[in-house]
C-alpha positions in Angstrom: -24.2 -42.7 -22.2 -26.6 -39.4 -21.8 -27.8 -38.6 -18.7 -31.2 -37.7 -19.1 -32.6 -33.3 -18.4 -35.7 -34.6 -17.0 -36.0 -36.2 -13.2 -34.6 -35.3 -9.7 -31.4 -33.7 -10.5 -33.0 -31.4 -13.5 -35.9 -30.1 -10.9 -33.0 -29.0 -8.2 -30.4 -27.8 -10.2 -30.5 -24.2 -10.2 -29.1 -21.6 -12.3 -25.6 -19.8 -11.5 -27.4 -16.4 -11.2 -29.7 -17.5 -8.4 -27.0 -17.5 -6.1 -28.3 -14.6 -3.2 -24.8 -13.2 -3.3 -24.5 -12.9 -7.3 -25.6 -9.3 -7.5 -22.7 -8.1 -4.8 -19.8 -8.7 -6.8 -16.7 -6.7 -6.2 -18.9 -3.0 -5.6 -17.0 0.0 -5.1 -14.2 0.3 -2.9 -14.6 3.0 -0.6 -11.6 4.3 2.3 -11.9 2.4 5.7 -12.9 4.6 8.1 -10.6 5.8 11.1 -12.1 3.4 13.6 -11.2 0.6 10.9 -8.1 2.2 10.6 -7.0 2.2 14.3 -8.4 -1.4 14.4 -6.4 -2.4 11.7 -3.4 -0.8 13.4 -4.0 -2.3 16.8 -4.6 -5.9 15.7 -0.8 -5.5 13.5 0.6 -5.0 17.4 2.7 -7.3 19.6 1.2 -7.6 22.7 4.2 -5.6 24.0 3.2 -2.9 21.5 -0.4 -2.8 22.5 0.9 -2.8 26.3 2.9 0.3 25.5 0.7 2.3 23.1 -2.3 1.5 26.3 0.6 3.2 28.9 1.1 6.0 26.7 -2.7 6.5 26.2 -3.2 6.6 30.2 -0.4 9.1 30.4 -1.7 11.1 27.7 1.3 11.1 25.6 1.4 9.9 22.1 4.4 8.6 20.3 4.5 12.1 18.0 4.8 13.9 21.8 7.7 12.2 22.5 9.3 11.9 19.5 9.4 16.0 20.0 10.3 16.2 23.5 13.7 17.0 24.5 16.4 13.4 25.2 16.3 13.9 29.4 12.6 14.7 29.6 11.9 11.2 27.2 14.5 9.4 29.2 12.3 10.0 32.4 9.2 9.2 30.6 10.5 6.1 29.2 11.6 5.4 32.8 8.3 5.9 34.0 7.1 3.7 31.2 9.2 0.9 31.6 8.2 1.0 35.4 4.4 1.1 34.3 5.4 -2.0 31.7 6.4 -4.1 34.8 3.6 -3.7 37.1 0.9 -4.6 34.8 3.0 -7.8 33.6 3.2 -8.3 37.8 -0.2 -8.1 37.8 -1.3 -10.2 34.8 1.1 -12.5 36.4 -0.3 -12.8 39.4 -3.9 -13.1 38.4 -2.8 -16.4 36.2 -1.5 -19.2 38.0 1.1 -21.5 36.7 2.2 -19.4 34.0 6.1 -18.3 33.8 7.2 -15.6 32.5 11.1 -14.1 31.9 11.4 -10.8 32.9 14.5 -9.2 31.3 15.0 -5.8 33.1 
């Protein structure tokens, strides 16, 4: 049986190269830019991570500062972080009702 290149199907069929996307193809790759970059790092978080990395951001301390500073300095800041940590969970706690939440301190 032939199927016949005249009729309905032959007037809507259109070619593979009319596609509006054909002429994109792969392109160039280019390096994402540092926005992308920080995106990209912040969305590859924990929550837990993101919680931290926002504490240290408010403090003004990045990981590289205290990676550098001396064990009983960091101990206090990590003190002070770990307090920070458990205030905002508190609070996100509060705000939601009916949620629980295990606390290990």
């Amino acid at each position: 049986m032939q199927i016949p290149s005249t009729g309905a199907y032959a007037a809507t069929a259109a070619p593979a190269a009319a596609s509006p996307f054909s002429d994109l193809g792969a392109g160039p790759t280019r390096a994402p830019s540092q926005a992308e970059q920080d995106f990209d790092n912040w969305a590859k978080m924990t929550p837990a991570q993101q919680m931290r990395a926002e504490i240290l951001r408010e403090l003004g301390v990045t990981q590289q500062d205290l990676d550098k500073m001396d064990p009983k300095d960091r101990a206090k800041l990590e003190e002070k972080i770990k307090e920070l940590t458990k205030e905002k969970v508190q609070e996100s706690t509060e705000k939601k009702t009916g949620v629980a939440i295990d606390i290990k301190v």
